[in-house]
Every structure is written in C-alpha cells, then in structure tokens.
DOGU-95861 format. One record per residue (C-alpha): residue number from 1; residue in three letters; x, y, z. Coordinates in steps of 0.1 Angstrom, whole numbers, plus 5000, padded with zeros to 4 digits. Last residue first. Layout:
<site><num>NUM</num><residu>ala</residu><u>X</u><v>Y</v><w>Z</w></site>
...
This chain:
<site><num>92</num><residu>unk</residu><u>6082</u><v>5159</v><w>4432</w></site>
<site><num>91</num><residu>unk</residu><u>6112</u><v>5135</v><w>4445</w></site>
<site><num>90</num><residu>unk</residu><u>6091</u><v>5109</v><w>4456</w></site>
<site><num>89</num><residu>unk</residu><u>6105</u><v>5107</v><w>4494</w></site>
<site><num>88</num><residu>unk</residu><u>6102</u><v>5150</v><w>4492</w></site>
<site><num>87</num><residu>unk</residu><u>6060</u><v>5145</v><w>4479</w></site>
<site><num>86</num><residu>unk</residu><u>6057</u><v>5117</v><w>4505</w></site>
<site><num>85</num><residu>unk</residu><u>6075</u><v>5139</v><w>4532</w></site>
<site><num>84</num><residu>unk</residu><u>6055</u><v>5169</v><w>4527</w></site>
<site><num>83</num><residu>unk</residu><u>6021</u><v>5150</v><w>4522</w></site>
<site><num>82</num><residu>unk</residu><u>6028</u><v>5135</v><w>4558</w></site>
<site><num>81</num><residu>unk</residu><u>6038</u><v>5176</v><w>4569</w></site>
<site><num>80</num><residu>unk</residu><u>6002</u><v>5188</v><w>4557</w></site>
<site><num>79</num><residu>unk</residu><u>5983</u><v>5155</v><w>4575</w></site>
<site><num>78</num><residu>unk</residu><u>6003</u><v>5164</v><w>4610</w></site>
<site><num>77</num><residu>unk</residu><u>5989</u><v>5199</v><w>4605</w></site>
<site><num>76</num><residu>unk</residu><u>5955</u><v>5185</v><w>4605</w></site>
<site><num>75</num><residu>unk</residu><u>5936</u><v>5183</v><w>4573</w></site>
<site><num>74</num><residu>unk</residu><u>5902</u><v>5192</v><w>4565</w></site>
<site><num>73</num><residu>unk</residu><u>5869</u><v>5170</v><w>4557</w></site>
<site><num>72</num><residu>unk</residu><u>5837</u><v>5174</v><w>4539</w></site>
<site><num>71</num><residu>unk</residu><u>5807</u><v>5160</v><w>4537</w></site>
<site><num>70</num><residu>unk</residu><u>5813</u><v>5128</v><w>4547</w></site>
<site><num>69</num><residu>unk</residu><u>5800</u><v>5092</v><w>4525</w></site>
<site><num>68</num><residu>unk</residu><u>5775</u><v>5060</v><w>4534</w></site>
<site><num>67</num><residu>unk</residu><u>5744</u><v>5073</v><w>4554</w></site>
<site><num>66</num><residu>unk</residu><u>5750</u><v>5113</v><w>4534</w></site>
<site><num>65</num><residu>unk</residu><u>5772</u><v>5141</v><w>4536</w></site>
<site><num>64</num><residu>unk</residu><u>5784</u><v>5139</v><w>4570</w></site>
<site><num>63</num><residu>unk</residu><u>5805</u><v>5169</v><w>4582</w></site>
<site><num>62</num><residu>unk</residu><u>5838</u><v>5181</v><w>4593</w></site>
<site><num>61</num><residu>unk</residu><u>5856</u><v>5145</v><w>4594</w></site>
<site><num>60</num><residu>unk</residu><u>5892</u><v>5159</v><w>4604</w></site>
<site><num>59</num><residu>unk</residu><u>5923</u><v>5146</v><w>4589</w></site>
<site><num>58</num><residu>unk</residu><u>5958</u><v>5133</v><w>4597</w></site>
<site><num>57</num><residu>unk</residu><u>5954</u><v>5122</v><w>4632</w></site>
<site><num>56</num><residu>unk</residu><u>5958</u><v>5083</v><w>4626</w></site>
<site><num>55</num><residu>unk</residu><u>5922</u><v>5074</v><w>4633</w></site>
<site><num>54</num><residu>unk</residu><u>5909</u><v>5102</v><w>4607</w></site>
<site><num>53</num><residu>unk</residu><u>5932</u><v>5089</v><w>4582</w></site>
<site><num>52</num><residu>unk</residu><u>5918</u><v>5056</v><w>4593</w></site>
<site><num>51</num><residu>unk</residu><u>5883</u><v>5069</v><w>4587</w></site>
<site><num>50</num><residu>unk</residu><u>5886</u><v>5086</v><w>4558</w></site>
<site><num>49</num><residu>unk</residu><u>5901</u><v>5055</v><w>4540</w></site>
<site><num>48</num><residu>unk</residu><u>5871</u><v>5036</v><w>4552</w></site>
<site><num>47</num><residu>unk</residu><u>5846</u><v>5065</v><w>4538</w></site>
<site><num>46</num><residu>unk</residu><u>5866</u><v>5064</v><w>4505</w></site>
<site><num>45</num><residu>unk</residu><u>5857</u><v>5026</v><w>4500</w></site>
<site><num>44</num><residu>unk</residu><u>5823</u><v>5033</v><w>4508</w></site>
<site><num>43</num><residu>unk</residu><u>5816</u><v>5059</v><w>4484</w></site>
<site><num>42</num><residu>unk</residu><u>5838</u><v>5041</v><w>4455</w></site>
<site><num>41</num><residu>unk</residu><u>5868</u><v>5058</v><w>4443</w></site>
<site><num>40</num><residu>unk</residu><u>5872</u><v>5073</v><w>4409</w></site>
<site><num>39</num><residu>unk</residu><u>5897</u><v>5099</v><w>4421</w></site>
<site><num>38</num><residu>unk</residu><u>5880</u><v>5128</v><w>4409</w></site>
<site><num>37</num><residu>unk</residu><u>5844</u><v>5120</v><w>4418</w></site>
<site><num>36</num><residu>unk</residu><u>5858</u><v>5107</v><w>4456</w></site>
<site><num>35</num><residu>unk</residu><u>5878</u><v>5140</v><w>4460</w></site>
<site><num>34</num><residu>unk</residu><u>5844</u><v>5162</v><w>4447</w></site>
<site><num>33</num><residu>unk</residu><u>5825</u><v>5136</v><w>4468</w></site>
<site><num>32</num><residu>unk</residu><u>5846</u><v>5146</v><w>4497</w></site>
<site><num>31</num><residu>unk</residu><u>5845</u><v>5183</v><w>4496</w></site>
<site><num>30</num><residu>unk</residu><u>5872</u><v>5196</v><w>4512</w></site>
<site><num>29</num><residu>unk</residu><u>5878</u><v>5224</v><w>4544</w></site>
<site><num>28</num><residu>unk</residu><u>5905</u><v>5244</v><w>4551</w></site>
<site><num>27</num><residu>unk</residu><u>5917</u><v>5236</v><w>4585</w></site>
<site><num>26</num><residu>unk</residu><u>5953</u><v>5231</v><w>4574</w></site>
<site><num>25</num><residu>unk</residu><u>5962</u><v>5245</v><w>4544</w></site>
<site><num>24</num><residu>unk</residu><u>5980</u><v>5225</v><w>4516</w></site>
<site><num>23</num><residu>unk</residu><u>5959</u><v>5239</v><w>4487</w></site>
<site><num>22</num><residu>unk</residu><u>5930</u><v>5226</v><w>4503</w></site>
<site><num>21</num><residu>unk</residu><u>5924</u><v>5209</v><w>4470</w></site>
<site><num>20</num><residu>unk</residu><u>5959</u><v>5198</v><w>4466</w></site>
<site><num>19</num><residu>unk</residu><u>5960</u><v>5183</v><w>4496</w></site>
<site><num>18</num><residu>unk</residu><u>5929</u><v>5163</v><w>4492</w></site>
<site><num>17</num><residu>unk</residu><u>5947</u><v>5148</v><w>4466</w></site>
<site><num>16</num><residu>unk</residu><u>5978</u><v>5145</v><w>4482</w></site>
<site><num>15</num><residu>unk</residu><u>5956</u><v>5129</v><w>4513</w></site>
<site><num>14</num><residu>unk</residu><u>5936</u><v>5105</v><w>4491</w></site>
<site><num>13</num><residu>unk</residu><u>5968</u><v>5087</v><w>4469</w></site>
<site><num>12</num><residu>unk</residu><u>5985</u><v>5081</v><w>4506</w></site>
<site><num>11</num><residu>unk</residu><u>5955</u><v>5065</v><w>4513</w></site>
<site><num>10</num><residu>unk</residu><u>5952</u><v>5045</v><w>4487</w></site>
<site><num>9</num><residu>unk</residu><u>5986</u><v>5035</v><w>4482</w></site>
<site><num>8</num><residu>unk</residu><u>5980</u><v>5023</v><w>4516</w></site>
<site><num>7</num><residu>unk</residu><u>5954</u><v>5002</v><w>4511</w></site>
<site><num>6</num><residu>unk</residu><u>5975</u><v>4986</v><w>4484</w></site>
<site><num>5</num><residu>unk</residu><u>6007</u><v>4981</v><w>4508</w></site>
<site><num>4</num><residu>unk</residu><u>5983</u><v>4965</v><w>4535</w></site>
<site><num>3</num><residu>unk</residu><u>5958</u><v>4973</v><w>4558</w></site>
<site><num>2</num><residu>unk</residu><u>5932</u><v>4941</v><w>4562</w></site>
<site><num>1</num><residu>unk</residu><u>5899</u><v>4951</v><w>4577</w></site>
C-alpha cells in the first residue's frame, strides 16, 4: 500500500472525527460505522486507515464489527495530543 499526501488527508480527516465523537477523551470508545456513515468512506478503505492509526499508536481496535469493518475503536493519549497539534497547525 502506497501512503502518500492523500492517504494522509485521510487519516488525519478520521482521527478529528473520531475525536469529536469521543469528545477528545482517551479510552472512550467510537463506533466505526457511525465514523464511516458520516464520513462517506468505504468499509474497507476505513479498515486500512484504522489499521495504520493502529500501527502508529494513535488508536485502539476495541472490537470487530463484521469480516471487513471494527466495532469500535478509542484513542490513545498520543492520538488526543496529534489532533491537538493538527487543530493548533490549522489555526481552529
């Protein structure tokens, strides 16, 4: 799998979402499909994202919610200070 700007812009696009809905908590658990419905993101696609923010330390996979998409996930501490620093480098 290629990881360029675009992929990304994905991910960074997933973890203030998922911020949001955890309402920047650590631990507190997010429903995937209700992130995947409200981004407009394909199952798989989402899963791959999941995974490398899972690789890099930023979320935890809580559960599987089906052969191609998890249940739920929650962020680490590291994920809550990432969105910090993209919501401070784009001035919101």
């Amino acid at each position: 799998m290629l990881i360029g700007s675009n992929f990304n812009r994905q991910c960074e696009k997933i973890l203030l979402a998922a911020g949001r809905e955890a309402e920047f908590i650590p631990g507190k658990k997010v429903s995937v499909e209700k992130l995947a419905q409200n981004l407009t993101m394909d199952r798989v696609e989402i899963r791959h994202l999941f995974q490398y923010l899972a690789e890099l330390k930023l979320v935890v996979i809580e559960s599987i919610g089906g052969p191609v998409l998890y249940g739920h996930i929650s962020l680490t501490q590291s994920g809550v200070d990432k969105i910090k620093s993209l919501k401070d480098s784009s001035g919101n």
